[in-house]
Backbone as a printed PyTorch tensor [residue, N CA C, xyz], in Angstrom:
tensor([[[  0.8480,  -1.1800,   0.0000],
         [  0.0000,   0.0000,   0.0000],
         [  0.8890,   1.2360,   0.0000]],

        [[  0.8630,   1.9270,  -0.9080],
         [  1.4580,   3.4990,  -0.8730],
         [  0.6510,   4.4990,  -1.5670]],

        [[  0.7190,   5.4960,  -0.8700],
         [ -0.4640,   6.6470,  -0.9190],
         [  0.3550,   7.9660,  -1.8020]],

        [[  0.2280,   8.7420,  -2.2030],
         [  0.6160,   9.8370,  -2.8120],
         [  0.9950,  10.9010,  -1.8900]],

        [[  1.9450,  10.5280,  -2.1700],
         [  2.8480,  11.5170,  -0.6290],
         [  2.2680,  12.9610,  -1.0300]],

        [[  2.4220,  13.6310,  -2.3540],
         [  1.4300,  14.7580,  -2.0060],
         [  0.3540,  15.2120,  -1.6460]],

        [[ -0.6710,  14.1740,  -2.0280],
         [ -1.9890,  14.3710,  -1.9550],
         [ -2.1410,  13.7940,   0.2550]],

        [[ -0.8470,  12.9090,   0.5010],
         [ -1.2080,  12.7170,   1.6080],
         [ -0.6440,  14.4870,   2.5940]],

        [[  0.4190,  14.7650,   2.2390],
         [  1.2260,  16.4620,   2.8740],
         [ -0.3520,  17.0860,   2.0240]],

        [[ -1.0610,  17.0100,   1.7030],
         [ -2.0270,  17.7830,   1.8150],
         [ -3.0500,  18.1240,   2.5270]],

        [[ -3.3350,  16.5020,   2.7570],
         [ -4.4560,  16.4710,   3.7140],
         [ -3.9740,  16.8040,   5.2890]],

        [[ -2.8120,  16.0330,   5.7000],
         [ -2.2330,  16.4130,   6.6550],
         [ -2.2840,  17.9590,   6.9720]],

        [[ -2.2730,  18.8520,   6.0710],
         [ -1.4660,  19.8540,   6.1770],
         [ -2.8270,  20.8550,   6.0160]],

        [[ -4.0610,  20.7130,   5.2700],
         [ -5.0780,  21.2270,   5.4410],
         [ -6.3950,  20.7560,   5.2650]],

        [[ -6.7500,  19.3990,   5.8100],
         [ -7.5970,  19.1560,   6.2770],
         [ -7.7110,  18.5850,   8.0090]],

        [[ -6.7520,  17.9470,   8.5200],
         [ -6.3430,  17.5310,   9.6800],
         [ -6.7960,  18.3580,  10.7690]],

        [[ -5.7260,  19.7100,  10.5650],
         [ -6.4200,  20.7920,  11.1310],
         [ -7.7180,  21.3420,  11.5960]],

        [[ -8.4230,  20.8400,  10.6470],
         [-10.1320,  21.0470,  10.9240],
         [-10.5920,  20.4050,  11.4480]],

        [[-10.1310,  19.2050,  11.9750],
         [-10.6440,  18.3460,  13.0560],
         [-10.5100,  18.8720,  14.4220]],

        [[ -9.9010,  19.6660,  14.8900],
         [ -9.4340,  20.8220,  15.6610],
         [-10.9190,  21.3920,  16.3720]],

        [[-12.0010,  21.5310,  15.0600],
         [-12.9090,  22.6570,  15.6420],
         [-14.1240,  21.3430,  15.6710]],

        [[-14.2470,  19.4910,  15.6750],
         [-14.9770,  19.0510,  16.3640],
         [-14.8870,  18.9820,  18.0690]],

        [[-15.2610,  18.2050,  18.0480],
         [-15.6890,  17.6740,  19.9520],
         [-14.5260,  16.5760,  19.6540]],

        [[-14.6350,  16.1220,  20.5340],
         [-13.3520,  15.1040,  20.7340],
         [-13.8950,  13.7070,  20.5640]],

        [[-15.1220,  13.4590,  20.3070],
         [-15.7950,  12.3760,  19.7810],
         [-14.8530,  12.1570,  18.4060]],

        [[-14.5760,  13.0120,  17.5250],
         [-14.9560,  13.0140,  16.3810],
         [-13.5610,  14.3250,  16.0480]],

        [[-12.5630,  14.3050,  16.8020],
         [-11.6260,  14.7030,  16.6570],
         [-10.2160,  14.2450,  15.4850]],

        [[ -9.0580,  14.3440,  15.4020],
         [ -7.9940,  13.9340,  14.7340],
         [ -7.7320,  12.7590,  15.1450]],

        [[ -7.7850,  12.2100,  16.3330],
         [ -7.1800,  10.8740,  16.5340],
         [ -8.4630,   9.7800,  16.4990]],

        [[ -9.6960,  10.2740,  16.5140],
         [-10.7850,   9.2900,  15.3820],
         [-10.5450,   9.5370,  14.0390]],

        [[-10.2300,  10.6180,  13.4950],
         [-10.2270,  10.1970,  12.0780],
         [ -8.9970,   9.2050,  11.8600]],

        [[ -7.8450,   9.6050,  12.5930],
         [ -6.4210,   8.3740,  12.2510],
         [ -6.5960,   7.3390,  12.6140]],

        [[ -7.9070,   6.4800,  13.3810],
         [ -8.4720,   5.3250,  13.8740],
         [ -9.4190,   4.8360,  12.5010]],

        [[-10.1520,   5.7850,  11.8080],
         [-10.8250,   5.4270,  11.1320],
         [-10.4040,   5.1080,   9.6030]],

        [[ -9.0140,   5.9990,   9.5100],
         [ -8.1540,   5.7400,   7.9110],
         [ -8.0660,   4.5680,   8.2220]],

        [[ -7.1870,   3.8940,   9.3010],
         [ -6.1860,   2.6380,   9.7700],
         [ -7.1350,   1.8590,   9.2280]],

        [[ -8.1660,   1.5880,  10.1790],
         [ -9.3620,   0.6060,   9.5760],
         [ -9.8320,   0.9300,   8.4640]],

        [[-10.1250,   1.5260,   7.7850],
         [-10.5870,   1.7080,   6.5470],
         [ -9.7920,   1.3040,   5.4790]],

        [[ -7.6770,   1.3540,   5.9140],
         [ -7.1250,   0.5120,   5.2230],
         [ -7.3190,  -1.2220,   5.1640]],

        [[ -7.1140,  -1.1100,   6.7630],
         [ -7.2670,  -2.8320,   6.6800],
         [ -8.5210,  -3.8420,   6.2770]],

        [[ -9.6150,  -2.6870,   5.7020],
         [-10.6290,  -3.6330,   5.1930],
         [-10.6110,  -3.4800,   3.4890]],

        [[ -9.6550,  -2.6900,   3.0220],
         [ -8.8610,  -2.3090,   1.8460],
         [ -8.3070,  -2.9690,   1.0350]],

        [[ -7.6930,  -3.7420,   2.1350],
         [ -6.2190,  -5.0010,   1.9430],
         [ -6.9020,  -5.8340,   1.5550]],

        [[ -8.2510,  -6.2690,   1.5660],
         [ -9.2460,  -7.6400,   1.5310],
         [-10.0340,  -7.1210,  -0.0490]],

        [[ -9.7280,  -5.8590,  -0.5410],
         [-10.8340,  -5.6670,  -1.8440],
         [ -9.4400,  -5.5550,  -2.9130]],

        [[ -9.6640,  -6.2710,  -3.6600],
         [ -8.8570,  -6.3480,  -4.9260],
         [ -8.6450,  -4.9290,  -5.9120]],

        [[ -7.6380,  -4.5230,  -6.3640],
         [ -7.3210,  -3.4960,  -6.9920],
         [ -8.1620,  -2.1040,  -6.5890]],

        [[ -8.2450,  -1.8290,  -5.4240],
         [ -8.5090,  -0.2290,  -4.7480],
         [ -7.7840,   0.7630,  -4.6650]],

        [[ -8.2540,   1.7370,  -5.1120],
         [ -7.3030,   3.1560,  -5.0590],
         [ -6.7260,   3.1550,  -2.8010]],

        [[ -6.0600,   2.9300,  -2.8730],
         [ -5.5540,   3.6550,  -1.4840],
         [ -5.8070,   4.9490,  -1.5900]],

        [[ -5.5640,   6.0300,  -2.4810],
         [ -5.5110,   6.9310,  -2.4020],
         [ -6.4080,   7.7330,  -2.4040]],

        [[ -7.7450,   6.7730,  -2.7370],
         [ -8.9400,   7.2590,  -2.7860],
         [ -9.7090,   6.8650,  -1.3040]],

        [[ -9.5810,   5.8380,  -0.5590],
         [ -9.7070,   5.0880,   0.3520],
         [ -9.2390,   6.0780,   1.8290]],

        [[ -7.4290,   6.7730,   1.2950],
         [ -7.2390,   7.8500,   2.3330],
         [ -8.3850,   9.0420,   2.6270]],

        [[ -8.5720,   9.5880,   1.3930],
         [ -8.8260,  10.8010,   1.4830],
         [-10.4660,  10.9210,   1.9670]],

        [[-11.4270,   9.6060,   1.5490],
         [-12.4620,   9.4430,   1.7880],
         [-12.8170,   9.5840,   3.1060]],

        [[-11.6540,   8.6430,   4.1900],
         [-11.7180,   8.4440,   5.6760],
         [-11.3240,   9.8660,   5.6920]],

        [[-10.3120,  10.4000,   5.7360],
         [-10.1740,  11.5180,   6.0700],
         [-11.0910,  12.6750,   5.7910]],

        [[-11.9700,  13.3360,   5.0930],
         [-12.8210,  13.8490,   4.8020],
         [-13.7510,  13.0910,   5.9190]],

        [[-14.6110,  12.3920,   6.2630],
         [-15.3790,  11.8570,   6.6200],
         [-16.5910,  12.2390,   7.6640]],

        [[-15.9480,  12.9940,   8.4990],
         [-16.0350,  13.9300,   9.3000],
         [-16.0760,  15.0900,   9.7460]],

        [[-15.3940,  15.7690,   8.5300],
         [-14.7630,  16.6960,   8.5880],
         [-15.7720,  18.1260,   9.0220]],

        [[-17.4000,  17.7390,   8.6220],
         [-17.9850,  18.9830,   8.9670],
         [-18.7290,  19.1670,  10.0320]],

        [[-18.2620,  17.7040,  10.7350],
         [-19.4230,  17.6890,  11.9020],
         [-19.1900,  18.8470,  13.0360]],

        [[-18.2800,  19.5260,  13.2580],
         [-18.5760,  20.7300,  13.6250],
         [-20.1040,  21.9110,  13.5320]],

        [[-20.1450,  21.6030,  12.2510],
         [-21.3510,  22.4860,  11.5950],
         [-22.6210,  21.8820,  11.3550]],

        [[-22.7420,  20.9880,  11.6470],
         [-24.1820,  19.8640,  11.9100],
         [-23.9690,  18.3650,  12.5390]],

        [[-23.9240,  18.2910,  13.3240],
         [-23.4290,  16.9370,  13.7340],
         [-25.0360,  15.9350,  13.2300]],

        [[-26.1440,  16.5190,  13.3440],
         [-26.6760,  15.3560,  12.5800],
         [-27.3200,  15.3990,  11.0910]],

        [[-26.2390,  16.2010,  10.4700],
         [-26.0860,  15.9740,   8.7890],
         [-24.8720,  15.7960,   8.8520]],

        [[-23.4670,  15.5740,   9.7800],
         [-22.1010,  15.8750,   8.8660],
         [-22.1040,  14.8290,   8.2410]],

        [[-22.7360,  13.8170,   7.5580],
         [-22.0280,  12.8080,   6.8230],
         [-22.3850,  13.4900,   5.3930]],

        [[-23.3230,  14.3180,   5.3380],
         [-23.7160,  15.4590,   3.6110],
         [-22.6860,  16.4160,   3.3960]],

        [[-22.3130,  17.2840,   4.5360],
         [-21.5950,  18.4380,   4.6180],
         [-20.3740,  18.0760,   4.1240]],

        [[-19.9790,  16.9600,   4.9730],
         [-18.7840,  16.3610,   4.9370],
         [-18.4170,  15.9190,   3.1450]],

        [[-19.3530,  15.4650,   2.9080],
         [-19.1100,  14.9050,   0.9030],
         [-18.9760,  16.3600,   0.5020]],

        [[-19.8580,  17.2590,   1.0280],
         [-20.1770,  18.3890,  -0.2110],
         [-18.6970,  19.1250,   0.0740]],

        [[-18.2170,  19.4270,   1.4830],
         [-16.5170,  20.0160,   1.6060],
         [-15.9350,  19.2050,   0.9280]],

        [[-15.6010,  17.7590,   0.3840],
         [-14.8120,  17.3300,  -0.3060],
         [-15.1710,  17.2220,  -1.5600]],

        [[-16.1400,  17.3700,  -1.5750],
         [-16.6610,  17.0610,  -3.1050],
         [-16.2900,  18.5550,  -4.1140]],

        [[-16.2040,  19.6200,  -2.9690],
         [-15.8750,  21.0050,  -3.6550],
         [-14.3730,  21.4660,  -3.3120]],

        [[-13.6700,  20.2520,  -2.9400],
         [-11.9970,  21.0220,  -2.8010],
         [-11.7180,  20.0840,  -4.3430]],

        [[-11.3850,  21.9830,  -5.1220],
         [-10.8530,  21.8160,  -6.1710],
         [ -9.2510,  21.2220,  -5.6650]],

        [[ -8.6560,  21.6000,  -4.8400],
         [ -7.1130,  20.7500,  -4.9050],
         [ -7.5040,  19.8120,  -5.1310]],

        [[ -8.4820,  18.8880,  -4.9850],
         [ -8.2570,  17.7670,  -4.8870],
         [ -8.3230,  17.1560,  -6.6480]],

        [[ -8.2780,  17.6310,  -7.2590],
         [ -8.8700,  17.9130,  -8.7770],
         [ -6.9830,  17.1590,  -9.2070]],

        [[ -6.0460,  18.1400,  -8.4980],
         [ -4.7380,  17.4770,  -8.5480],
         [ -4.2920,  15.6350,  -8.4190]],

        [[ -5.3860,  15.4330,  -8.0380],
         [ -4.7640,  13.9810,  -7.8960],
         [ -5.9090,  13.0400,  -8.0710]],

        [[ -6.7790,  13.6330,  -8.3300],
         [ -8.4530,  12.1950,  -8.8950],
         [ -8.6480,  12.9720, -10.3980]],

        [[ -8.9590,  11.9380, -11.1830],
         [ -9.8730,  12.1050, -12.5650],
         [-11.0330,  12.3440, -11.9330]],

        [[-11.8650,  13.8450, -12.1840],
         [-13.3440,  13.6810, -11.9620],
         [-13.8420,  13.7000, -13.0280]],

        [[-15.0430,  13.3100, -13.5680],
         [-15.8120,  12.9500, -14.7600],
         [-16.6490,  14.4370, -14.2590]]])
């Protein structure tokens, strides 16, 4: 498994941070609980983007700050609208 060291110094570097402004339910060290596992059920599906697999867990959460009972919408629509991320996925 190897991830795109840029696209990973990205997320690290500005999305991580925003885990900062949940509750601690749902803080940085759940989302690094939830990549881990999200790899190791990864390892079991044949030809998967890791890199798509990172960024998904990581996003995941990311807006529950701002609705905790919608962040799983908020959360797609912040990732679904970071053009960086345009750098490292084909979007159709």
């Amino acid at each position: 498994m190897k991830i795109n060291k840029d696209l990973e110094d990205y997320i690290e570097e500005n999305i991580f941070p925003e885990y900062s402004k949940n509750e601690p339910a749902h803080n940085i060290d759940h989302i690094k609980y939830v990549i881990n596992r999200s790899f190791k059920f990864a390892d079991t599906v044949p030809d998967i983007n890791y890199d798509m697999v990172y960024t998904i867990a990581a996003y995941h959460d990311i807006g529950h700050h701002i609705d905790s009972k919608k962040h799983e919408m908020i959360s797609g629509k912040i990732m679904s609208r970071d053009e960086n991320l345009k750098k490292f996925f084909f979007f159709y």
